[in-house]
C-alpha positions as CSV (number, residue, x, y, z in Angstrom):
1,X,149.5,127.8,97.8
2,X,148.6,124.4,96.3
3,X,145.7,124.2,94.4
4,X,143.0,122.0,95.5
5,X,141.7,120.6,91.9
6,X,144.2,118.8,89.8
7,X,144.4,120.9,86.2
8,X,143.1,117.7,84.4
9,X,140.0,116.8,85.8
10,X,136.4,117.4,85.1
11,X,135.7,120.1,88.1
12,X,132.8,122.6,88.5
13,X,135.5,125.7,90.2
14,X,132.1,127.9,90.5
15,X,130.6,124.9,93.2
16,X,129.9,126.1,96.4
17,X,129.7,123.2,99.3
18,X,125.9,122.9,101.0
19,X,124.1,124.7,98.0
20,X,121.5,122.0,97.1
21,X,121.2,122.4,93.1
22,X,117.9,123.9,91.7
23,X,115.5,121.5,90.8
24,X,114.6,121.8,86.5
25,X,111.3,122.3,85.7
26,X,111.5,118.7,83.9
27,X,111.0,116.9,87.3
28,X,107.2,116.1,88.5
29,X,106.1,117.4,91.6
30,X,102.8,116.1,93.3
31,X,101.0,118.0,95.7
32,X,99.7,116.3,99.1
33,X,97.1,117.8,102.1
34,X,98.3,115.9,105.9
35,X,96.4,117.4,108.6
36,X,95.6,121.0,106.6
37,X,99.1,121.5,105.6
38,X,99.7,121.3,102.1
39,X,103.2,119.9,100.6
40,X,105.1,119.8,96.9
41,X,106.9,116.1,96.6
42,X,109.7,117.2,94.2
43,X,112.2,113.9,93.4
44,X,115.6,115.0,94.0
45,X,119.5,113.7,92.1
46,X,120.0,111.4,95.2
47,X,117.1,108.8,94.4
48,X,115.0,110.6,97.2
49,X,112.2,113.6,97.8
50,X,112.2,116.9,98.8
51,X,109.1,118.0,100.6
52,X,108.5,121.8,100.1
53,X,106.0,123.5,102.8
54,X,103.2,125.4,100.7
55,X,100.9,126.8,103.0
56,X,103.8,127.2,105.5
57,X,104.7,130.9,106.6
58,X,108.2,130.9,105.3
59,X,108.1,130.3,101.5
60,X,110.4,127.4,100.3
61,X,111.0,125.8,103.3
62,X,110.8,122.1,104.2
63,X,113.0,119.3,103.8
64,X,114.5,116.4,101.8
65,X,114.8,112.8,102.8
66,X,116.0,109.7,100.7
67,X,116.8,107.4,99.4
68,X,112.4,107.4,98.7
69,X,112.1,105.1,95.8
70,X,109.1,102.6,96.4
71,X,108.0,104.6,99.6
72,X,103.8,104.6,99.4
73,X,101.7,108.1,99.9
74,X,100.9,106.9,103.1
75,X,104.8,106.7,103.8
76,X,105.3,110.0,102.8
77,X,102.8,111.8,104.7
78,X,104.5,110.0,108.1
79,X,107.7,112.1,106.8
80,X,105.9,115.0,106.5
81,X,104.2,114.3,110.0
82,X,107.8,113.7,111.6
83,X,108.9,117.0,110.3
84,X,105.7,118.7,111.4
85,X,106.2,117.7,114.9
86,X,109.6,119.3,115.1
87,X,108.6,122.6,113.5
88,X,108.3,125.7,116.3
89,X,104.4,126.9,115.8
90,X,106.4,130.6,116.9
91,X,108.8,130.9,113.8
92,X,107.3,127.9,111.2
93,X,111.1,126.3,111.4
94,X,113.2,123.6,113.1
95,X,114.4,125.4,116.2
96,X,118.3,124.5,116.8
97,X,118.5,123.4,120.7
């Protein structure tokens, strides 16, 4: 079998594809209420924001968008108002069609 990293370069062999990296403790979140929902603003590697649902039934979940940089408050909560309208009020997630 060939292997799929060259032997000489700088390669994380423990990486698994679609795991988004843990956020340090170092990065600043902010906390924003839109319409009774509450929502952590986390910056994220890619210049953008991950939005985590906190008074959402399923801990941890939300949703990431970027690149964010320069976007106001009021920007913001329109993202988190997009993602609220695609959210299933049965299970508290984006329903696949």
């Amino acid at each position: 079998m060939k292997p799929i990293y060259p032997d000489d370069g700088d390669v994380d062999r423990n990486a698994v594809p679609g795991l988004r990296p843990v956020p340090t403790d170092d990065a600043t979140s902010v906390t924003v209420d839109v319409d009774g929902e509450t929502f952590a603003l986390r910056p994220n590697e890619c210049d953008g924001t991950d939005y985590t649902w906190l008074t959402g039934p399923n801990p941890g979940y939300g949703f990431g968008v970027g690149p964010t940089v320069g976007l106001s408050l009021d920007e913001h909560r329109e993202n988190i108002r997009d993602f609220l309208a695609m959210v299933d009020p049965t299970t508290g997630r984006i329903e696949d069609d």
